[in-house]
C-alpha positions as CSV (number, residue, x, y, z in Angstrom):
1,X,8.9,11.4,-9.5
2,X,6.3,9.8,-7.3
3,X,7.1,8.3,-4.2
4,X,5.1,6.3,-1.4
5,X,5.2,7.0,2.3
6,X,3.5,6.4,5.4
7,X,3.8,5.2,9.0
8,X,4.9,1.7,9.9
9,X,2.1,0.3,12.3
10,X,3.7,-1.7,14.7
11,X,6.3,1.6,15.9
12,X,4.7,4.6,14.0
13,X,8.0,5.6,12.2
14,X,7.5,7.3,8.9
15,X,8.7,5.2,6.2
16,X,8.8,5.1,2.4
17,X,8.4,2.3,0.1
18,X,11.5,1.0,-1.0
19,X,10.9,-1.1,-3.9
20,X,11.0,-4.5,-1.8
21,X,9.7,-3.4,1.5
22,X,9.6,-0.5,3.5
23,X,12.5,1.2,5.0
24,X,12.6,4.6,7.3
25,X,15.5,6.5,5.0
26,X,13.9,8.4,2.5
27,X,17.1,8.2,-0.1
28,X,15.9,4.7,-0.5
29,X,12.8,5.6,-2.3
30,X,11.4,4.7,-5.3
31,X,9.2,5.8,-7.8
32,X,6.2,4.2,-7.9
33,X,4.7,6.5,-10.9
34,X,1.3,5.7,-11.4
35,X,1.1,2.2,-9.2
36,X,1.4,4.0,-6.0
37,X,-2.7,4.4,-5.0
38,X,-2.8,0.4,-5.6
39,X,0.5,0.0,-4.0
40,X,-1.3,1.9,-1.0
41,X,-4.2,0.3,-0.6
42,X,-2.4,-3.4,-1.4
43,X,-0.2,-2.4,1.8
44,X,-2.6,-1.1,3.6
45,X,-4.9,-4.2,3.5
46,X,-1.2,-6.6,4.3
47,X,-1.2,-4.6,7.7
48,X,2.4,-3.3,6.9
49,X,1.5,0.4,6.6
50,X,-1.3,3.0,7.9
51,X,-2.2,6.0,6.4
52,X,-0.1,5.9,2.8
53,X,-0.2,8.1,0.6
54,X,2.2,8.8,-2.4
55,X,4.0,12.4,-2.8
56,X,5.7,14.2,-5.5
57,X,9.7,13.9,-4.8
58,X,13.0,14.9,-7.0
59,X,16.4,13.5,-7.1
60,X,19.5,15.8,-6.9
61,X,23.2,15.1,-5.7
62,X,21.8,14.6,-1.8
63,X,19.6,11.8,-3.3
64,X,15.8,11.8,-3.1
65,X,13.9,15.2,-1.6
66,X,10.2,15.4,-1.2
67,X,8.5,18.2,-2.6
68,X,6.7,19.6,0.2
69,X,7.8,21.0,3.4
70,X,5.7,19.0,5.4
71,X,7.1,15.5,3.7
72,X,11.1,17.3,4.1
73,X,10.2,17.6,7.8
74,X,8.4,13.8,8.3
75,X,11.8,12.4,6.4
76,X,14.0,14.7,8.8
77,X,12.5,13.5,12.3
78,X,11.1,15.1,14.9
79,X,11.6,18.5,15.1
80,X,11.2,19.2,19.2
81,X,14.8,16.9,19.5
82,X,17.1,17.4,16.6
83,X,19.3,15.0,18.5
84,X,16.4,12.2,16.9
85,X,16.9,13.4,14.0
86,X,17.7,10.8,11.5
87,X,20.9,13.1,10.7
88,X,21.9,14.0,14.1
89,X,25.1,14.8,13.5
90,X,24.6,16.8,10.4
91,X,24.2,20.6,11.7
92,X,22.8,21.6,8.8
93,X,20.2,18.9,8.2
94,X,17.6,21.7,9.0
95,X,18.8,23.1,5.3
96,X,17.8,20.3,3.9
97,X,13.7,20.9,5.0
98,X,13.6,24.0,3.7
C-alpha cells in the first residue's frame, strides 16, 4: 500500500491524503498506488500541501500503519508532549511507533 502525506500549509500539521481532501488521522488514508507523485505535485501547485511525499503503509486490525518509524512517529504527534499526542489517552500509543 502506498499512501500520501505531508504538512498542511496554513498550520503545519502532518496530514495524509484522504481520498477527497486531506485529513490529520492517518487511519483515513488511502492508497494512492502509483498516482501518488502526480497527486503530490497536483497538490502541491493548489497550495493545499507542502513537502508531499507518498510512503509505503499496511493495514492490520488498528487500521492503516506506515512502514517507517519516522512516518509511525509524524502520525503519532509530537513526541516532547505525549499529552498532544493525537491518542492522548491511549498509554500505549508509543507501541504503536515502534
Amino acid at each position: 500500500m502506498k499512501i500520501l502525506t505531508g504538512n498542511d500549509l496554513s498550520s503545519g500539521d502532518v496530514i495524509w491524503w484522504a481520498g477527497d481532501g486531506w485529513s490529520r488521522q492517518v487511519s483515513e488514508s488511502v492508497d494512492v498506488g502509483e498516482r501518488g507523485e502526480d497527486l503530490a505535485r497536483a497538490e502541491e501547485a493548489a497550495l493545499r500541501v507542502v513537502g508531499a511525499y507518498v510512503i509505503d503503509a499496511t493495514v492490520d486490525s488498528d487500521g492503516v500503519r506506515p512502514a517507517h518509524i519516522k512516518d509511525r512517529i509524524r502520525a503519532l504527534g509530537p513526541t516532547v508532549r505525549p499529552d498532544l499526542t493525537l491518542k492522548p489517552n491511549d498509554a500505549d500509543a508509543g507501541n504503536w511507533v515502534i
